[in-house]
N, C-alpha and C positions, 0 to 999 in steps of 0.2 A: 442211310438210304431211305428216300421215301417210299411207303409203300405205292400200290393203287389206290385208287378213291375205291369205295366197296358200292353197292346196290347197281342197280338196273338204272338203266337210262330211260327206260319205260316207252312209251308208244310217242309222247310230243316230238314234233320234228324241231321247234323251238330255233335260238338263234344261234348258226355255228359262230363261236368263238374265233377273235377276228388274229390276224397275223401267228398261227397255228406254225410251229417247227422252227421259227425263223427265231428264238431264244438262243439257238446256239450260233446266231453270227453271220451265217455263213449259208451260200446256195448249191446244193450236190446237182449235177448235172449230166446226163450221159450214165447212166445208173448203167452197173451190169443186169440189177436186179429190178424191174420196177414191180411196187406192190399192186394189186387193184388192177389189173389191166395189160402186164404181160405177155407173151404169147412163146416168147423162147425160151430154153433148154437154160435155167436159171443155173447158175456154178454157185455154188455155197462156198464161199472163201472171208478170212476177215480182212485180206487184202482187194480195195477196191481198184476197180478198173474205171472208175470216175475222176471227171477232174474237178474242182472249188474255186469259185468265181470269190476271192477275197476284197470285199468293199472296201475303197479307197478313203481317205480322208474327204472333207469338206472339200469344194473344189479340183477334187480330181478321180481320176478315172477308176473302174475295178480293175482287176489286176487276176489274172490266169495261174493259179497256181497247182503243181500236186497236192497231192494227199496229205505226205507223208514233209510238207515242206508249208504247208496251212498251220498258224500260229494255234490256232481252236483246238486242231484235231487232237483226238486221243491215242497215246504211244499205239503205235506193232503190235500187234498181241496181247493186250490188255483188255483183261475183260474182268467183268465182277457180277454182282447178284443181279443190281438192276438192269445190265441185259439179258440175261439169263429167264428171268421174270417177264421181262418182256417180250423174246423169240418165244418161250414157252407159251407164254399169253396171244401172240398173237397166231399160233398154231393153233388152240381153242377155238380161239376166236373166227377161226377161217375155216374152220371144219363145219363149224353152224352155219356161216355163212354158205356155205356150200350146200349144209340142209336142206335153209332158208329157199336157196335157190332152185334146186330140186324140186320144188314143191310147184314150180311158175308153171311148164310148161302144160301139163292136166289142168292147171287151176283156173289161170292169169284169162283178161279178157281182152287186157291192152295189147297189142304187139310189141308198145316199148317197153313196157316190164318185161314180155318174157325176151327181148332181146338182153336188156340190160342182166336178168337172171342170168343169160350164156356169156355173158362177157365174165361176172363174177367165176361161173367154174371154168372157164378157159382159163383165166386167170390166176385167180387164188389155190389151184389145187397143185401145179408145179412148184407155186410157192409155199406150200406147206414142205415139200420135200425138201426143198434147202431149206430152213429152218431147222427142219429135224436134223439136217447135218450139222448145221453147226452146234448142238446140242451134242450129237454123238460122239463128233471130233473132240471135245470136250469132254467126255465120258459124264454126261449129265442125263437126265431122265429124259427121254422123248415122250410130251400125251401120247397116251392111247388114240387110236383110231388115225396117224398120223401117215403111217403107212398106206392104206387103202384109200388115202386120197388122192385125186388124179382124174376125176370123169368116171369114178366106178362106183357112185354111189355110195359116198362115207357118210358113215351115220354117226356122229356125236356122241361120245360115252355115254352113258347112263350118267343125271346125275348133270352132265356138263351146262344145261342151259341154266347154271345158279351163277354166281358172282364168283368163286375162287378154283381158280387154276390147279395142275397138278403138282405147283411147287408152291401153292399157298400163296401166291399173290392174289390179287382181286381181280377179273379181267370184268374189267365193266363195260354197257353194252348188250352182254351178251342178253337175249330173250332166254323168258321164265321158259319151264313147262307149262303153262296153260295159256303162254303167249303163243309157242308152236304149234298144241294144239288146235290152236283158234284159227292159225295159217291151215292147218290142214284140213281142217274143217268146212275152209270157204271158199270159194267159187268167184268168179266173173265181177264185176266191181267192186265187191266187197272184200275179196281177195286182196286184188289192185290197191287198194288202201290201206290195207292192213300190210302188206307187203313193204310200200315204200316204207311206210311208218313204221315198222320195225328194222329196217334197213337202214334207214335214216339214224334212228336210235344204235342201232349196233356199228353205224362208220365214227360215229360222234362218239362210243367210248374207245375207238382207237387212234383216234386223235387224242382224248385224254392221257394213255399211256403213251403218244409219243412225245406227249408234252414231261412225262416223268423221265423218260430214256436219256434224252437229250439232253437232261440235266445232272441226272446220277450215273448215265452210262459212261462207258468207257470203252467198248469197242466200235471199230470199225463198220464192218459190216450192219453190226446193230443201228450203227447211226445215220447210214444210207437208205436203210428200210423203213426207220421213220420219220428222215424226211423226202422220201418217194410217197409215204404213207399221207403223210402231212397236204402234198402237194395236189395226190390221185385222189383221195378219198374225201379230203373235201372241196373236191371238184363234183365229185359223184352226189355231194349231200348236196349241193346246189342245181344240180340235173334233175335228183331225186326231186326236189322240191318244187321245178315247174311242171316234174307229170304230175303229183299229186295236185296241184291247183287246177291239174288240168282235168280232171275225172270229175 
């Protein structure tokens, strides 16, 4: 199994890496879960409620197929470290991001930051909750702090804005301590900037890890999440990138 890449993505918004998720083949559609921008009552199951648009040979058409009938897919109920690495990683990851976003509405000077900040927690905090179930269905460690997320102000363990996870993977991405501090420290443009650019930096290492899942995973669900993960978030790094040109 590969691990994560280790260190910080640091503050460059730099160049998102091009055909992101699409390694394993194949395009998930109709997500039960979508990452980054959901809004409904997410069901944590390894069994997807999606269907797989399987690409056709040269000269002919795609082809509609289930899940469970997609030549790619990984068996039923098959799961191993690198998803496990990765739900747990991206529960980390989504609790800062939740921080991160907390911070807009007193801070931000743009309206679209701190809109784009409430999409993030409308979003990402229901999604932390199925995550943790699939962890716990499993009888696997849930991060701390994964509970109290949801719109109530979760605060990131002590400790979490380093580079490894609480099953010792790397989650990269994540901002330092003195990166966070520097957010909460700042105010009206300089906020704004510091903002996307940490944001930007934090969607780009989770693109990184879905570029690992994809390839060592072997569940289900895991592999819906990051390529919804794949599809939303770096969409958002290139959203992110015309407000920051635009300040």
């Amino acid at each position: 199994m590969r691990s994560f890449p280790g260190g910080n993505a640091g503050w460059s918004s730099g160049t998102r890496p091009g055909a992101r998720g699409l390694t394993c083949g194949f395009v998930l559609v109709g997500l039960a879960l979508a990452v980054s921008g959901c809004t409904g009552d997410p069901v944590p199951t390894s069994t997807p409620s999606s269907v797989v648009v399987q690409p056709g040979l040269p000269g002919e058409g795609n082809e509609t197929v289930s899940p469970e009938d997609f030549d790619g897919a990984p068996a039923e109920g098959s799961w191993n470290q690198a998803d496990v690495g990765f739900v747990a990683g991206m529960i980390e990851h989504h609790l800062q991001a939740l921080e991160i976003a907390a911070l807009a509405p007193d801070r931000a000077e743009s309206d679209a930051v701190r809109a784009f900040a409430e999409r993030v927690t409308v979003g990402q905090g229901p999604e932390v909750h199925a995550l943790a179930s699939w962890l716990q269905a499993r009888d696997v460690e849930v991060p701390e702090g994964a509970e109290a997320a949801g719109g109530t102000g979760p605060r990131v363990p002590e400790g979490a804005g380093g580079t490894h996870g609480s099953h010792g993977e790397a989650v990269v991405g994540m901002l330092t301590d003195e990166q966070m501090a520097a957010l909460a420290g700042a105010s009206g443009a300089t906020f704004d900037r510091l903002f996307l650019e940490g944001m930007i930096a934090h969607h780009r290492g989770a693109l990184d890890m879905v570029d690992v899942v994809l390839v060592d995973g072997q569940d289900l669900f895991a592999h819906e999440i990051a390529a919804e993960t794949a599809s939303g978030q770096g969409g958002e790094i290139d959203r992110m990138r015309d407000l920051l040109d635009g300040l």
